[in-house]
C-alpha positions as CSV (number, residue, x, y, z in Angstrom):
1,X,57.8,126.9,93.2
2,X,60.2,124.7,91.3
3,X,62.7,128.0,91.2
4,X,62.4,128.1,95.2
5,X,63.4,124.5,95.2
6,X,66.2,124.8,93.5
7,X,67.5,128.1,95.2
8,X,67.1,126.0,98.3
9,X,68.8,122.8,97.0
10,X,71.8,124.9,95.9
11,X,72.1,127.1,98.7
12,X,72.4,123.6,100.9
13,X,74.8,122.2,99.0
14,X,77.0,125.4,98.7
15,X,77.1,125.6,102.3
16,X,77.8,122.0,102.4
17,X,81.1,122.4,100.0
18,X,81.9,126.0,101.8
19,X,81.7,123.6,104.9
20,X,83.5,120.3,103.2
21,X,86.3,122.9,102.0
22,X,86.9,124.2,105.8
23,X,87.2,120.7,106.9
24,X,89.0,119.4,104.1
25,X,91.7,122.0,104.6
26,X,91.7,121.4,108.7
27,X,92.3,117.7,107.9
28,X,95.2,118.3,106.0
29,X,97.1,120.1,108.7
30,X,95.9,117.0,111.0
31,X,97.3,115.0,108.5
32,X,100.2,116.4,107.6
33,X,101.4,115.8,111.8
34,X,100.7,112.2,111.4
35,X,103.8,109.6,112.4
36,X,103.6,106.1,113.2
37,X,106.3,103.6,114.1
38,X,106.9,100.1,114.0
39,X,109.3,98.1,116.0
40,X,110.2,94.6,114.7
41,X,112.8,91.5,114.7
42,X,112.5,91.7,118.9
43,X,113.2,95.2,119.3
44,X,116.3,95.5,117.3
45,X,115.1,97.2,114.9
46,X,112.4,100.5,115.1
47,X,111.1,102.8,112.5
48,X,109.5,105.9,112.0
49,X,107.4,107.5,109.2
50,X,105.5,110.2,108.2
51,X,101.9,110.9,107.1
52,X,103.1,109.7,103.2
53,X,104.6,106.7,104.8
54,X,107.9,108.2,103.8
55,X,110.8,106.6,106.5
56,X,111.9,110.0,108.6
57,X,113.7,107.8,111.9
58,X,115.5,104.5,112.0
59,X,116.9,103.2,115.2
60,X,118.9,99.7,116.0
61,X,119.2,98.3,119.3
62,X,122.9,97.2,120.4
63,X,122.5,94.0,119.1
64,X,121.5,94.6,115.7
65,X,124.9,92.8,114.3
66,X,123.2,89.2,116.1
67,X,120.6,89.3,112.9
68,X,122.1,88.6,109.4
69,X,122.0,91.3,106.9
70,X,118.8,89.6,105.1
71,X,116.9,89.6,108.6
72,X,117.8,93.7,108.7
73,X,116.7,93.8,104.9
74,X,113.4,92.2,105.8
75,X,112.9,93.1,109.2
76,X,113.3,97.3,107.7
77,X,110.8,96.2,104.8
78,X,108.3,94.8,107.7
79,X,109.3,97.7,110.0
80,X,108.4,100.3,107.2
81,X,105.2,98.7,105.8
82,X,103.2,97.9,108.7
83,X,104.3,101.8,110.3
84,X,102.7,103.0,107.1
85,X,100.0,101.1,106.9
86,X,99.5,102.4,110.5
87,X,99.6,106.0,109.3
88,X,97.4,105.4,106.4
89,X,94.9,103.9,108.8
90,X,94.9,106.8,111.1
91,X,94.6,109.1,108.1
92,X,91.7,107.6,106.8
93,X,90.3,108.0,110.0
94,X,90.6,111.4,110.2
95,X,88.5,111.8,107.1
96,X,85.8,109.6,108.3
97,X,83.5,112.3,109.5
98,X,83.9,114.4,106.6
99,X,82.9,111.6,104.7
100,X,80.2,111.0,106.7
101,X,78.9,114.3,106.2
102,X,79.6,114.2,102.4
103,X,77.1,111.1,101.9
104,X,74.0,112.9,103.5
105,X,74.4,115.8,100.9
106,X,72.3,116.0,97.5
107,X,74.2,114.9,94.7
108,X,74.2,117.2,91.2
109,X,72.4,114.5,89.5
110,X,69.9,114.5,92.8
111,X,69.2,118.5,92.2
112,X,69.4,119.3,88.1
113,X,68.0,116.5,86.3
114,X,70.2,114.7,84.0
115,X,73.2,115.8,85.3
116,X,75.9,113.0,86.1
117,X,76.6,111.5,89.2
118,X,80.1,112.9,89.2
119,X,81.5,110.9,92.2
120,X,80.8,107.7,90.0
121,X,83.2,108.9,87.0
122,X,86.3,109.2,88.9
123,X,88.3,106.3,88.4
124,X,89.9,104.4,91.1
125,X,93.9,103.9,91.6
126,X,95.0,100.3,91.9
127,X,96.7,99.9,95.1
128,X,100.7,100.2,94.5
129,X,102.6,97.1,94.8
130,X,104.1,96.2,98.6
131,X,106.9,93.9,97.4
132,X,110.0,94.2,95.3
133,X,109.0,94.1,91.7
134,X,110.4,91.2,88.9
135,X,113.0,92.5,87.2
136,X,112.4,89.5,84.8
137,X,109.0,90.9,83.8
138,X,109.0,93.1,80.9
139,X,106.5,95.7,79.9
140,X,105.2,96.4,83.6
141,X,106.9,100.2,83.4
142,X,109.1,99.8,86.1
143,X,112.4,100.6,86.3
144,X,115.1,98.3,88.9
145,X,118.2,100.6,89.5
146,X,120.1,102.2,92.1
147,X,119.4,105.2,93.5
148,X,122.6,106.0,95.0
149,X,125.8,106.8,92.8
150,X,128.9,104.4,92.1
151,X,131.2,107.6,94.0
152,X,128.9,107.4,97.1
153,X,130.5,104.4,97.7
């Protein structure tokens, strides 16, 4: 009886992954189509990025040259952030229903007893910083330096 149980447990959750697998894989080619842009500083200037929130399109209206070049720097930085946060959003989206099927699925720990809950022992990732670090800071690991080389210039 117990042995049926079990057979039946794990033959609903293997269709469950088999199933999670398919979608997981249909998401990523969803995902990986994303864009999302932002226009900011009244339309002068417009960006474009992709599903990692990586900048793929910048455009400047005509009159670009009335903002100075700290309103460009910040206007791009605000341009840039809020398009990704926009694809990250839609993204995430995506994987709701997937989720959503995820959660009504017995846990390990729900069909072998003892087992851990595995979903609890994966650590989460801080978010990543969304302004310029302090150079002034030591010991934080990061690194302030050009990427582009003196001759590119």
């Amino acid at each position: 009886m117990v042995n049926e149980r079990l057979q039946a447990d794990m033959a609903t959750m293997l269709e469950g992954l088999d199933e999670q697998l398919r979608g997981i894989a249909e998401i990523q080619r969803q995902r990986s189509l994303l864009t999302a842009t932002a226009t900011v500083c009244d339309k002068r200037i417009q960006v474009t990025v992709n599903a990692d929130g990586l900048l793929i399109d910048i455009a400047f209206a005509e009159d670009i040259a009335d903002l100075t070049y700290d309103e460009i720097a910040a206007g791009m930085t605000a341009a840039v952030q809020a398009a990704a946060t926009e694809v990250l959003r839609r993204g995430r989206e995506l994987m709701e229903p997937l989720l959503e099927k995820k959660s009504r699925l017995p846990k390990l720990s729900e069909i072998v007893e003892g087992a851990p809950d595995l979903g609890a022992m994966l650590p989460v990732a801080p978010p990543p910083p969304t302004t310029r670090p302090d150079p002034r800071t030591p010991g934080d690991g990061s690194v302030t330096r050009s990427l582009i080389a003196d001759q590119d210039w």
